[in-house]
The first five atom37 places (N, CA, C, CB, O) and aatype in JSON, in Angstrom:
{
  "aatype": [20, 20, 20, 20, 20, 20, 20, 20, 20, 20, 20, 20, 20, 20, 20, 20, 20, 20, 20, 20, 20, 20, 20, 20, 20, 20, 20, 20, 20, 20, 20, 20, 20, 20, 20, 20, 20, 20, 20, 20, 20, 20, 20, 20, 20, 20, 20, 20, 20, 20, 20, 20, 20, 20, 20, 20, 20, 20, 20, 20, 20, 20, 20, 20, 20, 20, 20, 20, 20, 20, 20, 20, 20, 20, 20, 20, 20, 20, 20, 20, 20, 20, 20, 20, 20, 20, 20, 20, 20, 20, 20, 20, 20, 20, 20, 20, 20, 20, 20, 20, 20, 20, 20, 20, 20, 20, 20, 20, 20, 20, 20, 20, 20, 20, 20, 20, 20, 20, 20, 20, 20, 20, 20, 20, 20, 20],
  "atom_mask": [
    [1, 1, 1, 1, 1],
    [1, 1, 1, 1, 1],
    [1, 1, 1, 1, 1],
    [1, 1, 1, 1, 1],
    [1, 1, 1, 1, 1],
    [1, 1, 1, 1, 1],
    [1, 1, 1, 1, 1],
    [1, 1, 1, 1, 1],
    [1, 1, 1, 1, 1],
    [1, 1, 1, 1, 1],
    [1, 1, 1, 1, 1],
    [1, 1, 1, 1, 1],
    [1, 1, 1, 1, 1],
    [1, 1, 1, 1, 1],
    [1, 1, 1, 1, 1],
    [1, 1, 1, 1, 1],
    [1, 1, 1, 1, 1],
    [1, 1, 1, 1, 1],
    [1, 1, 1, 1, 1],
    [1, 1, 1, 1, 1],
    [1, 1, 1, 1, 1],
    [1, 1, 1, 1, 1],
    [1, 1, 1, 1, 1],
    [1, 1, 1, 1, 1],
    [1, 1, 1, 1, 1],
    [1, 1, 1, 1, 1],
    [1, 1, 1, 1, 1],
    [1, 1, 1, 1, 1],
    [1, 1, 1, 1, 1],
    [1, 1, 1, 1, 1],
    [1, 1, 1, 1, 1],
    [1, 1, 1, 1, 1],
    [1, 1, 1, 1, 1],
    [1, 1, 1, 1, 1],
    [1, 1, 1, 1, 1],
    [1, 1, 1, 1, 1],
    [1, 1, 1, 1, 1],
    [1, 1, 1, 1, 1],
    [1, 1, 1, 1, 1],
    [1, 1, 1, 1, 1],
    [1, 1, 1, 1, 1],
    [1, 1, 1, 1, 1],
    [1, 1, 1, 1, 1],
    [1, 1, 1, 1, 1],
    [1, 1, 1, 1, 1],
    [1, 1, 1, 1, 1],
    [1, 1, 1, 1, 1],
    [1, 1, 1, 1, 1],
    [1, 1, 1, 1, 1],
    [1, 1, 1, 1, 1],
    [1, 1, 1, 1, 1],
    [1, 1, 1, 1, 1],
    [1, 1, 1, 1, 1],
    [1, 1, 1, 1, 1],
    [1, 1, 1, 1, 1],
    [1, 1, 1, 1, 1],
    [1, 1, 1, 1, 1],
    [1, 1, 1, 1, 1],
    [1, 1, 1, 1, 1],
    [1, 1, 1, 1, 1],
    [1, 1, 1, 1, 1],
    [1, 1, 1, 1, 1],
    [1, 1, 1, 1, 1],
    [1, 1, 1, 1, 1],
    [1, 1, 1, 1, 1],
    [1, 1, 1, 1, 1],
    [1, 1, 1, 1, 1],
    [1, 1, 1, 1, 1],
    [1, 1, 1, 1, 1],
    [1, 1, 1, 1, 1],
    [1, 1, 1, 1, 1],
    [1, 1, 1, 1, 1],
    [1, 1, 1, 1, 1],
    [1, 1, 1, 1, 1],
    [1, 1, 1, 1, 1],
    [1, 1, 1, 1, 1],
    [1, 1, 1, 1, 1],
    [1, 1, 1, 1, 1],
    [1, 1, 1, 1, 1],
    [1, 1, 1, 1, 1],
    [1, 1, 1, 1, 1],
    [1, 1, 1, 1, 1],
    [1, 1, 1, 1, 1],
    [1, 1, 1, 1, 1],
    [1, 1, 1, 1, 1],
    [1, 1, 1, 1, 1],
    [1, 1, 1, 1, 1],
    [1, 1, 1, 1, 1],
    [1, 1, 1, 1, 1],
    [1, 1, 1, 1, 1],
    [1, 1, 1, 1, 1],
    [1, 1, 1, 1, 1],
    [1, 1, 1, 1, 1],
    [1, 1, 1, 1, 1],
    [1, 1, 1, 1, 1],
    [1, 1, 1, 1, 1],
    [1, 1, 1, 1, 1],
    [1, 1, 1, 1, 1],
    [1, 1, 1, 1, 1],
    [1, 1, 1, 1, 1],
    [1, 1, 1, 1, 1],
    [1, 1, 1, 1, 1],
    [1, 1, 1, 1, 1],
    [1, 1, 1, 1, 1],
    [1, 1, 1, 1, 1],
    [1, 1, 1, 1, 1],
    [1, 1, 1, 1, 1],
    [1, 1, 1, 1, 1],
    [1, 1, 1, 1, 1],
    [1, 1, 1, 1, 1],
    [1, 1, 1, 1, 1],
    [1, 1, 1, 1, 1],
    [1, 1, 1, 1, 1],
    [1, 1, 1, 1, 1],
    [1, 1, 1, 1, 1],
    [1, 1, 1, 1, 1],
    [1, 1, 1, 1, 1],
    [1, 1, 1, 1, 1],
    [1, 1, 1, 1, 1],
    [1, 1, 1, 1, 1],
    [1, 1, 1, 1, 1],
    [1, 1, 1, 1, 1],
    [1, 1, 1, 1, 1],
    [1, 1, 1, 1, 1],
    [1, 1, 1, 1, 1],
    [1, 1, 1, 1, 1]
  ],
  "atom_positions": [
    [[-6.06, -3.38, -6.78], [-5.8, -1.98, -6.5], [-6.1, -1.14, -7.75], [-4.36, -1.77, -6.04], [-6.65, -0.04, -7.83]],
    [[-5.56, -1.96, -8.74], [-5.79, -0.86, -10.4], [-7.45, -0.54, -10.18], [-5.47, -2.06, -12.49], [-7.89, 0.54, -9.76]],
    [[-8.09, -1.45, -10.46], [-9.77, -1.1, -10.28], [-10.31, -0.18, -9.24], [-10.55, -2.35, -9.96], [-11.02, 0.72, -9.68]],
    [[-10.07, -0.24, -7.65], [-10.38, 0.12, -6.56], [-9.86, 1.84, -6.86], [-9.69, -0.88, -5.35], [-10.62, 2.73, -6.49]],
    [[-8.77, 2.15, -7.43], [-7.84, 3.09, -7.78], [-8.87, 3.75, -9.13], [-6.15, 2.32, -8.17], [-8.96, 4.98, -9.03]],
    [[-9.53, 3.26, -10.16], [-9.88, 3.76, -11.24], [-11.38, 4.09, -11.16], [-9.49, 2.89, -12.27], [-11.97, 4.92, -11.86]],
    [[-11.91, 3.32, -10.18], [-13.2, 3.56, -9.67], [-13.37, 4.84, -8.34], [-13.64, 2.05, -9.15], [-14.45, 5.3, -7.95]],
    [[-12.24, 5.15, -7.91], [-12.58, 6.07, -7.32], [-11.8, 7.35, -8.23], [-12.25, 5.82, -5.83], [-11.84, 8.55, -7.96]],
    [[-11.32, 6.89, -9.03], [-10.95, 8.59, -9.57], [-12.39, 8.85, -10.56], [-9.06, 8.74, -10.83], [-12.86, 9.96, -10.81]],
    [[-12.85, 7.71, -10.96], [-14.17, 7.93, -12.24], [-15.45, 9.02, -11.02], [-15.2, 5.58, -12.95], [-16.28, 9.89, -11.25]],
    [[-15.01, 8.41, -9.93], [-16.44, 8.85, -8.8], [-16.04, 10.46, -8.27], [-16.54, 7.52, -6.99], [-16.69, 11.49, -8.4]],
    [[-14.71, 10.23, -7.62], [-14.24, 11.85, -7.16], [-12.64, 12.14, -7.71], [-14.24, 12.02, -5.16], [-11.62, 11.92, -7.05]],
    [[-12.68, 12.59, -8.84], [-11.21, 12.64, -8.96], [-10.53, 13.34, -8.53], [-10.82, 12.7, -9.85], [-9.34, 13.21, -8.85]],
    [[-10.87, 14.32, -7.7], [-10.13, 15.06, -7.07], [-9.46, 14.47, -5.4], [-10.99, 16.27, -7.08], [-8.6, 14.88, -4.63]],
    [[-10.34, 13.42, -5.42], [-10.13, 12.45, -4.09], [-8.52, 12.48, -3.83], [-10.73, 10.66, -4.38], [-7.83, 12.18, -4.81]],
    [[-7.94, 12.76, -2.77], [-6.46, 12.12, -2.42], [-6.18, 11.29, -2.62], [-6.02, 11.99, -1.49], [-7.27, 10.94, -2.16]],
    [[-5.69, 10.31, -2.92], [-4.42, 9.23, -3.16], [-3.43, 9.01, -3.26], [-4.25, 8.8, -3.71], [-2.63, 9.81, -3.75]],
    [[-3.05, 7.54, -2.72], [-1.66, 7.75, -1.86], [-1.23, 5.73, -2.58], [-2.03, 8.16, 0.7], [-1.41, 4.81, -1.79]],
    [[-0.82, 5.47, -3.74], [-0.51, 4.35, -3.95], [1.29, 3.6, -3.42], [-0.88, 4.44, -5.4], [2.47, 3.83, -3.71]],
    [[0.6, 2.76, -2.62], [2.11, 2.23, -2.22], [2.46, 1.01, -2.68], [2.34, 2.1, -0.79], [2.24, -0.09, -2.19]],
    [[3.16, 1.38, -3.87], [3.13, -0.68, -5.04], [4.59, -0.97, -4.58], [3.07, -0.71, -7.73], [5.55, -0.22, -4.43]],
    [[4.44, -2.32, -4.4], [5.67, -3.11, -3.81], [6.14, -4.09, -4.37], [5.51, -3.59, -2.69], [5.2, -4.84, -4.66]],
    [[7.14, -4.53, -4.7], [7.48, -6.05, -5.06], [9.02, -6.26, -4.73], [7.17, -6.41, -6.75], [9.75, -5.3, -4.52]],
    [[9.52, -7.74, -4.7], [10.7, -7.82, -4.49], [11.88, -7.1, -5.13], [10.78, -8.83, -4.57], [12.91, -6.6, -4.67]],
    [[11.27, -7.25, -6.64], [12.35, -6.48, -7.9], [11.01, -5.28, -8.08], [12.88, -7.78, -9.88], [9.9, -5.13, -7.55]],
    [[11.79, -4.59, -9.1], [10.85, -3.37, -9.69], [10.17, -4.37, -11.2], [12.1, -1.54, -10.25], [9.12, -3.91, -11.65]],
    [[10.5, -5.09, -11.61], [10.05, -5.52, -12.7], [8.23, -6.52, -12.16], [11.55, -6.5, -13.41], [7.35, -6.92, -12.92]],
    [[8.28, -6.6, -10.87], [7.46, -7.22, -9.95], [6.13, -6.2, -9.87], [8.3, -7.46, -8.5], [4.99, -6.64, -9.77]],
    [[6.49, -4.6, -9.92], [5.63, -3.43, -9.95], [4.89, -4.01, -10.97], [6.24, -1.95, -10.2], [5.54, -4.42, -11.93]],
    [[3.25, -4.19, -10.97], [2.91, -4.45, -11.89], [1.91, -3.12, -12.54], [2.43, -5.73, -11.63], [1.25, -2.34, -11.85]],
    [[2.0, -3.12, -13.67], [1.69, -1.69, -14.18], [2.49, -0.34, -13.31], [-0.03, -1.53, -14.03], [2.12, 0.57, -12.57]],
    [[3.5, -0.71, -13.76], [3.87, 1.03, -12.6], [4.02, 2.26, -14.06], [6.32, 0.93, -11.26], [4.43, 3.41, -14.18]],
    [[3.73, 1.74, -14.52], [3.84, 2.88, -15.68], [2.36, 3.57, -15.88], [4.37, 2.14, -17.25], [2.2, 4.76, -16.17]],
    [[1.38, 2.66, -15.67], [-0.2, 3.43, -15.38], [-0.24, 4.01, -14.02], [-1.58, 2.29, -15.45], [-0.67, 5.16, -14.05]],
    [[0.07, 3.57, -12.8], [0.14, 4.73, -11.77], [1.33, 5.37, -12.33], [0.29, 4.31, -10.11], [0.9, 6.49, -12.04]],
    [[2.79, 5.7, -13.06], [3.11, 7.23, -12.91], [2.12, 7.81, -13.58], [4.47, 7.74, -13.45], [2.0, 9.0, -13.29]],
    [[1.15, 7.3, -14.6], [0.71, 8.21, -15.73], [-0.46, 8.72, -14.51], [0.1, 7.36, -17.52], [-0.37, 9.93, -14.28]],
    [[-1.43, 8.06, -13.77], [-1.93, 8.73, -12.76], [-1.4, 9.83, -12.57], [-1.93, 8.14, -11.76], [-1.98, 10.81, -13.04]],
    [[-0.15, 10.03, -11.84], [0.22, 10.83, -11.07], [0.59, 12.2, -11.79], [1.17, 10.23, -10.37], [0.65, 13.29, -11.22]],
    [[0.88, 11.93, -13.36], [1.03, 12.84, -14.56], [-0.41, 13.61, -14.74], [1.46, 11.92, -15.97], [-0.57, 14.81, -14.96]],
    [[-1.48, 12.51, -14.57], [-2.86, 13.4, -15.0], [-3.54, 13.61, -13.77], [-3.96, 12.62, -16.1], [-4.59, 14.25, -13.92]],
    [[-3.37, 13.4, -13.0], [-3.89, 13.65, -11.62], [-3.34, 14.28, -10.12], [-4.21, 12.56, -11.37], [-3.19, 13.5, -9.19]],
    [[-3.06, 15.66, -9.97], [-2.36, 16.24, -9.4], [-2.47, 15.31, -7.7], [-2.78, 17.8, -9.66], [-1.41, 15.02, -7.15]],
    [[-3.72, 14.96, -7.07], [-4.1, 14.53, -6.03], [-4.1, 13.56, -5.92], [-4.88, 14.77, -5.71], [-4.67, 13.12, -4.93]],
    [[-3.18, 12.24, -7.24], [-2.33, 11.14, -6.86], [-1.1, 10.96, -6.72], [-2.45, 10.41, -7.42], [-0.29, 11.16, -7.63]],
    [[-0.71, 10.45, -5.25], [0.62, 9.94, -5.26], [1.41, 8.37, -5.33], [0.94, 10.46, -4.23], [0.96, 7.22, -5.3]],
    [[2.09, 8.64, -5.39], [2.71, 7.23, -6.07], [4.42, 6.3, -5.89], [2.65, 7.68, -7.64], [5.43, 6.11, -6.56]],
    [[3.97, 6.0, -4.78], [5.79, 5.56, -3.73], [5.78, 4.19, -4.48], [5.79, 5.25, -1.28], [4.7, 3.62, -4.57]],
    [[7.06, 3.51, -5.12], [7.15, 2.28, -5.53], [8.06, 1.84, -4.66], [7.44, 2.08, -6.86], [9.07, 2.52, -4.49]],
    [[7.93, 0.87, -4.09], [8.5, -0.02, -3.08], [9.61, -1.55, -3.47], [7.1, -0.48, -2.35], [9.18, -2.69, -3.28]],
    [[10.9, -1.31, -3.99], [11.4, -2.34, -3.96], [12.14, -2.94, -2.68], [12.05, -2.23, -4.91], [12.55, -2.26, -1.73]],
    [[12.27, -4.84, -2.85], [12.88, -4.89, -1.77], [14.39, -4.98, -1.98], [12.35, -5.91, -1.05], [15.34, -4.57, -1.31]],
    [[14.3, -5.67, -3.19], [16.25, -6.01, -3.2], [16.54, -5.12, -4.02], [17.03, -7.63, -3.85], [15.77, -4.82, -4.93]],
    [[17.94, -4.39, -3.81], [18.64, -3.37, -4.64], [18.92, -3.84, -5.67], [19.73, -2.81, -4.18], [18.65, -5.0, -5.99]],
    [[19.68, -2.81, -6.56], [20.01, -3.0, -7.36], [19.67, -2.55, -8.97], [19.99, -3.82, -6.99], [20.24, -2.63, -10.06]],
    [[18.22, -1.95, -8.36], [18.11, -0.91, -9.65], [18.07, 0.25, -10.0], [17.41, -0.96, -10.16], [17.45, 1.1, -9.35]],
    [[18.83, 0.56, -11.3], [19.21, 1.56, -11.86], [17.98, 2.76, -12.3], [19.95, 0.98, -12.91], [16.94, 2.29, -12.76]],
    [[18.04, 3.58, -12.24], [16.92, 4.75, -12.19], [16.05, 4.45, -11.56], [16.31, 5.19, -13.28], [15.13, 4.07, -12.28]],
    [[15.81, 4.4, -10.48], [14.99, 3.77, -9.59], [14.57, 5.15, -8.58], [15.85, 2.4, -8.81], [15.47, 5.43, -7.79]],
    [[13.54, 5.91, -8.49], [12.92, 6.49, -7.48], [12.48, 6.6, -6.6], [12.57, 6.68, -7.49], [12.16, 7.61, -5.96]],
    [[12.37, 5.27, -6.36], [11.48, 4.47, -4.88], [12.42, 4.43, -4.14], [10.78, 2.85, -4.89], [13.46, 5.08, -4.23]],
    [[12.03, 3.43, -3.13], [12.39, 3.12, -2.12], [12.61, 1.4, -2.17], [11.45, 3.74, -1.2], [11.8, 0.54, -2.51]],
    [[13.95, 1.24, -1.71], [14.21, -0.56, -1.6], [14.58, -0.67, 0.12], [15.97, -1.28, -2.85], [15.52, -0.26, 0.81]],
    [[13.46, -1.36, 0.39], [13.48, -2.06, 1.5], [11.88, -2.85, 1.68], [13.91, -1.0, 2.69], [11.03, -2.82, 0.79]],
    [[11.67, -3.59, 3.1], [10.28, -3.94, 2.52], [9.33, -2.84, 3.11], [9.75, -5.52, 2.96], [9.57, -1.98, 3.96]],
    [[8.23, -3.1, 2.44], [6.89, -2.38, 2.35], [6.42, -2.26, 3.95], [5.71, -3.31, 1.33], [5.78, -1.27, 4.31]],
    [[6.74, -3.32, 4.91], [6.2, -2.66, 6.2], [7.28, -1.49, 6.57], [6.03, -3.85, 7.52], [6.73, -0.52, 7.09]],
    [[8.82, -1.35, 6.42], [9.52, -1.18, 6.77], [9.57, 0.21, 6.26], [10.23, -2.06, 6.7], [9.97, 1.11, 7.0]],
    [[9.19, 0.46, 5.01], [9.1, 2.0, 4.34], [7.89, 2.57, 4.86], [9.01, 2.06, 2.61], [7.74, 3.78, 4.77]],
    [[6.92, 1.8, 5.45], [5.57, 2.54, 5.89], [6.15, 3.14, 6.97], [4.18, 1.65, 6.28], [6.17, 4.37, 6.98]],
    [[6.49, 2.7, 7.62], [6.65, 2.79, 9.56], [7.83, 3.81, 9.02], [7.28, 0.91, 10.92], [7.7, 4.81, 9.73]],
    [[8.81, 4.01, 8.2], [9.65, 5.16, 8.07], [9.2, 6.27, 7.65], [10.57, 4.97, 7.37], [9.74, 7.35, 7.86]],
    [[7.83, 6.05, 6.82], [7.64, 7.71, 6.0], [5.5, 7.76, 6.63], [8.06, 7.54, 3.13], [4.59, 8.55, 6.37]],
    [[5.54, 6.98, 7.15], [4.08, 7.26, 7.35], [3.55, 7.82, 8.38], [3.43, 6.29, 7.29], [3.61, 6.95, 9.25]],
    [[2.83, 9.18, 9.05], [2.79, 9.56, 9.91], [1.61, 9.74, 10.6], [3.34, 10.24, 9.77], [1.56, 9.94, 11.81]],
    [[0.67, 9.67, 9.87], [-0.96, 9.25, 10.19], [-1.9, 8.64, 9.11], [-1.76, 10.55, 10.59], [-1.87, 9.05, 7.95]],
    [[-2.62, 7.78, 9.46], [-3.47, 7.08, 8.76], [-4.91, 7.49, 9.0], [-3.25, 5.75, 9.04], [-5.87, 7.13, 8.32]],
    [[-4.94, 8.34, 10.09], [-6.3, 8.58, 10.5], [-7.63, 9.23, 9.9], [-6.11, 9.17, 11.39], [-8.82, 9.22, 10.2]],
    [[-6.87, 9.74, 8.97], [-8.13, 10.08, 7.58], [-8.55, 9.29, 6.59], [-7.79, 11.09, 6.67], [-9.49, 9.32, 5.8]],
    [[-7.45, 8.41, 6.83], [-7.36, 7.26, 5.63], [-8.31, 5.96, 5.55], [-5.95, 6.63, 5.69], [-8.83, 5.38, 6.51]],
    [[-8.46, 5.54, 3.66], [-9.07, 4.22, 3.77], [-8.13, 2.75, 3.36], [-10.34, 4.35, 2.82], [-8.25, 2.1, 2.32]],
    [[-7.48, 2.56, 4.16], [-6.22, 1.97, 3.45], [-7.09, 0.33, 2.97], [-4.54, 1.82, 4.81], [-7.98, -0.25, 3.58]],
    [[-6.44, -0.05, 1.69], [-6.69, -1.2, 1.13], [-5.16, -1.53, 0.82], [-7.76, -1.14, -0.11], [-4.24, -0.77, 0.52]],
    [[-5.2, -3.33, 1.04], [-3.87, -3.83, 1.15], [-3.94, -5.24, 0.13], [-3.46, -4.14, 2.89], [-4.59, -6.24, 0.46]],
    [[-3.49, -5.18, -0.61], [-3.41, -6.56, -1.2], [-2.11, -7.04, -1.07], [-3.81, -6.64, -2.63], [-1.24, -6.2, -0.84]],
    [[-1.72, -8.48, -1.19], [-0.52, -9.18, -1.77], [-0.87, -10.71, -0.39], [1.44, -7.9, -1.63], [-1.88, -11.18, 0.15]],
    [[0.23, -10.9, -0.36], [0.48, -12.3, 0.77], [-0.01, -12.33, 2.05], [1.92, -12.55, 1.12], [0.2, -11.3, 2.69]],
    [[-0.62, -13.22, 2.65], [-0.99, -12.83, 3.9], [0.03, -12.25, 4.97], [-1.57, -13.89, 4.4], [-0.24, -11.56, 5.95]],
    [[1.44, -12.76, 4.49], [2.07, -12.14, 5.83], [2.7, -10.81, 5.26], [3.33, -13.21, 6.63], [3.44, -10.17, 6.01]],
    [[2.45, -10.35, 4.02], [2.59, -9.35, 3.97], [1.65, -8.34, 4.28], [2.96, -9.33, 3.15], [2.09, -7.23, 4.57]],
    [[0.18, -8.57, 4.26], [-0.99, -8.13, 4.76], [-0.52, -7.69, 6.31], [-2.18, -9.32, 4.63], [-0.28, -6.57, 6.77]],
    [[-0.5, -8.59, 6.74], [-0.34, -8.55, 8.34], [1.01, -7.91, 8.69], [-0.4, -10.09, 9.03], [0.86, -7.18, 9.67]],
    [[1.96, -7.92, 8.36], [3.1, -6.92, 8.66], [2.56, -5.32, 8.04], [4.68, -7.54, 7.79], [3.09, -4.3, 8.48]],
    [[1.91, -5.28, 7.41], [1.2, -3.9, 7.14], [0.64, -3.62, 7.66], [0.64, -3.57, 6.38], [0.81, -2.46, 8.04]],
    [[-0.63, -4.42, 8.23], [-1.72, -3.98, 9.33], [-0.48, -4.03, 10.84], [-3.43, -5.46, 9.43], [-0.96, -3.43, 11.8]],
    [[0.45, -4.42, 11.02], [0.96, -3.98, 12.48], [1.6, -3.07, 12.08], [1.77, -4.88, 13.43], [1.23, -2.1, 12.75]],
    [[2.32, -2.78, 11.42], [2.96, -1.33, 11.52], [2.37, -0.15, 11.05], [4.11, -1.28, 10.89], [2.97, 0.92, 11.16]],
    [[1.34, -0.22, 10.57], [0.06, 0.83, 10.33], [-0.33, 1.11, 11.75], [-1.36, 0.17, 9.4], [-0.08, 2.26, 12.13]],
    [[-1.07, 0.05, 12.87], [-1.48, -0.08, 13.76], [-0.67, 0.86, 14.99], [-1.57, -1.38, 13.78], [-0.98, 1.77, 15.75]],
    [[0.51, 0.07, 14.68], [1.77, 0.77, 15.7], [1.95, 2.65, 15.47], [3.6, -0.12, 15.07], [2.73, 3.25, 16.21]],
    [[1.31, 3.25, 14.63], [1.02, 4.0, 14.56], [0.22, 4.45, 14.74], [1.19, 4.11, 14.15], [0.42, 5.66, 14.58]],
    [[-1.29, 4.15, 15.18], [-2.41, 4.58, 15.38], [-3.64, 3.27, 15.24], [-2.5, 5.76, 14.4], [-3.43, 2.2, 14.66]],
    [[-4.66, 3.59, 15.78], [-5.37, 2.39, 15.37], [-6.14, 2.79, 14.39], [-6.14, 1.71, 16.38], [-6.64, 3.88, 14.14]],
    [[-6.19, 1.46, 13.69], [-6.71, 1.5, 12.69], [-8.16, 1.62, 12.3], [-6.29, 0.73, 12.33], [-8.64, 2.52, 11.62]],
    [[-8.95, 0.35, 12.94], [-10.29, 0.28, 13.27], [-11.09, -0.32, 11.6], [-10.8, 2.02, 13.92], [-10.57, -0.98, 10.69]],
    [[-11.68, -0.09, 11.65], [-12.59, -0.95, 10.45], [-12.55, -0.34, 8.57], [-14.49, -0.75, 11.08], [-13.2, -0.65, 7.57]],
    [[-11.2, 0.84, 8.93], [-10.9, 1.6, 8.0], [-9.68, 0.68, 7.05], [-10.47, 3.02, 8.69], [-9.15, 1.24, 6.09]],
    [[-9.31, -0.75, 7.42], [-8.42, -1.36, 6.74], [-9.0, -2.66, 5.68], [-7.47, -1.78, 7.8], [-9.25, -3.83, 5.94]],
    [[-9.06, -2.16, 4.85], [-9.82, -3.39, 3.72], [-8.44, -4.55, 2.95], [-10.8, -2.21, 1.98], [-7.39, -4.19, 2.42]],
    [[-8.81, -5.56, 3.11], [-7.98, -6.29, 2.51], [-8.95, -8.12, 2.43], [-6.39, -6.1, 3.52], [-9.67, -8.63, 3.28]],
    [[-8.63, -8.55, 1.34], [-9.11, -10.08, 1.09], [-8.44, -11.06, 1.26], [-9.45, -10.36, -0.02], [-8.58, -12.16, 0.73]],
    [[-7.24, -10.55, 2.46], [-6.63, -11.32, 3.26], [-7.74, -11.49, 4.38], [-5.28, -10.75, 3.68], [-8.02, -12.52, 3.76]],
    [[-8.42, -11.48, 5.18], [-9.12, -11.05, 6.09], [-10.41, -12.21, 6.06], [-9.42, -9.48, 5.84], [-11.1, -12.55, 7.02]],
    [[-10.5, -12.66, 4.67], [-11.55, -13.73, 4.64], [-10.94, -14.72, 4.23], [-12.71, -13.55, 3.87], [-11.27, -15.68, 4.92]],
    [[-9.92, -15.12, 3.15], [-9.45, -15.85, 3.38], [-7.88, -16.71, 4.06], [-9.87, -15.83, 2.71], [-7.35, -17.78, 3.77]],
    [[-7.68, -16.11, 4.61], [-6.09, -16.11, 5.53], [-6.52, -15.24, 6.85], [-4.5, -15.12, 4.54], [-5.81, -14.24, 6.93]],
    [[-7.76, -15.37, 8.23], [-7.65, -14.71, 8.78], [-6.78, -15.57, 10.2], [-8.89, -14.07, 8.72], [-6.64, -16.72, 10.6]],
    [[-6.28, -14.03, 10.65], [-5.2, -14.36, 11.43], [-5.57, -14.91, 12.35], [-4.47, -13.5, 11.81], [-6.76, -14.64, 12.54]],
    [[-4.94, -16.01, 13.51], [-5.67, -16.99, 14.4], [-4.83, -16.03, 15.16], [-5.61, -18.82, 14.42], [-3.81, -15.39, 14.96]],
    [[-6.2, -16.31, 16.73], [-5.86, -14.89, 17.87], [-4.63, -15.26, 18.88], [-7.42, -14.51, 19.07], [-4.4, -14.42, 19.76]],
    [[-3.83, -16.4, 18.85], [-2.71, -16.33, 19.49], [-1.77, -15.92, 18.2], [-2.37, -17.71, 20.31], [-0.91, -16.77, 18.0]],
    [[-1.73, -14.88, 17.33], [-0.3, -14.7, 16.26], [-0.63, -12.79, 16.75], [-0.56, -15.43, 13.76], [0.13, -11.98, 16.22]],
    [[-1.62, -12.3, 17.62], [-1.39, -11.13, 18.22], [-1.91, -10.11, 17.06], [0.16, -11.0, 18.69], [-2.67, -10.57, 16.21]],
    [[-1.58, -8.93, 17.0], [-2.2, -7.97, 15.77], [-3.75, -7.48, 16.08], [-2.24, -8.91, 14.22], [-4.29, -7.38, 17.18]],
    [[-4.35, -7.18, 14.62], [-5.39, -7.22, 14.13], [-5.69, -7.97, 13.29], [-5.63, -6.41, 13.86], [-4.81, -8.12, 12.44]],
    [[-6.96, -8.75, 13.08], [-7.58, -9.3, 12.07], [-8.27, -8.9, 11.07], [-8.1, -9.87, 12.39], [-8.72, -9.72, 10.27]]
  ]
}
């Protein structure tokens, strides 16, 4: 995501962005201190940090998991180019509750997809 994220601000920096970094703890955020600084030099990045287990102190985000904060604060994807990294079943609980909102269609990039693709009785998208 850091690269995919630095290559499109070098190309259009005025481009929208919308970073959603997740991990179990916040210490799991990896670089979250270069996306806030994004969001410091770049008015047209945003920047939701996603923990799952409570418990931390100055904490801005959101603790619960990452499909679970999408499907609460996300209301269309339909302009969007969403890219997803981490675990495959975290991949795939993202692509259904993205989905469950709208379809997605060939606008969802992830390298879950070639290697972890989903077998067609587990339902979803692939």
């Amino acid at each position: 995501m850091k690269s995919i994220i630095e290559a499109a601000l070098a190309h259009d920096p005025d481009h929208d962005i919308h970073l959603w970094w997740a991990g179990r703890r916040r210490d799991e955020l990896y670089l979250e201190s270069l996306a806030r600084q994004w969001v410091e030099t770049y008015p047209n990045v945003r920047f939701t940090p996603v923990v799952e287990l409570p418990g931390e102190e100055d904490f801005d985000g959101v603790v619960e998991r990452i499909d679970r904060a999408l499907h609460e604060r996300v209301g269309s994807t339909r302009e969007a180019n969403i890219f997803i990294a981490g675990s495959p079943g975290m991949v795939y609980a993202v692509v259904d509750t993205l989905e469950a909102l709208e379809p997605l269609t060939e606008r969802v990039f992830s390298d879950v997809f070639s290697y972890a693709p989903r077998q067609p009785d587990q339902g979803g998208q692939a």
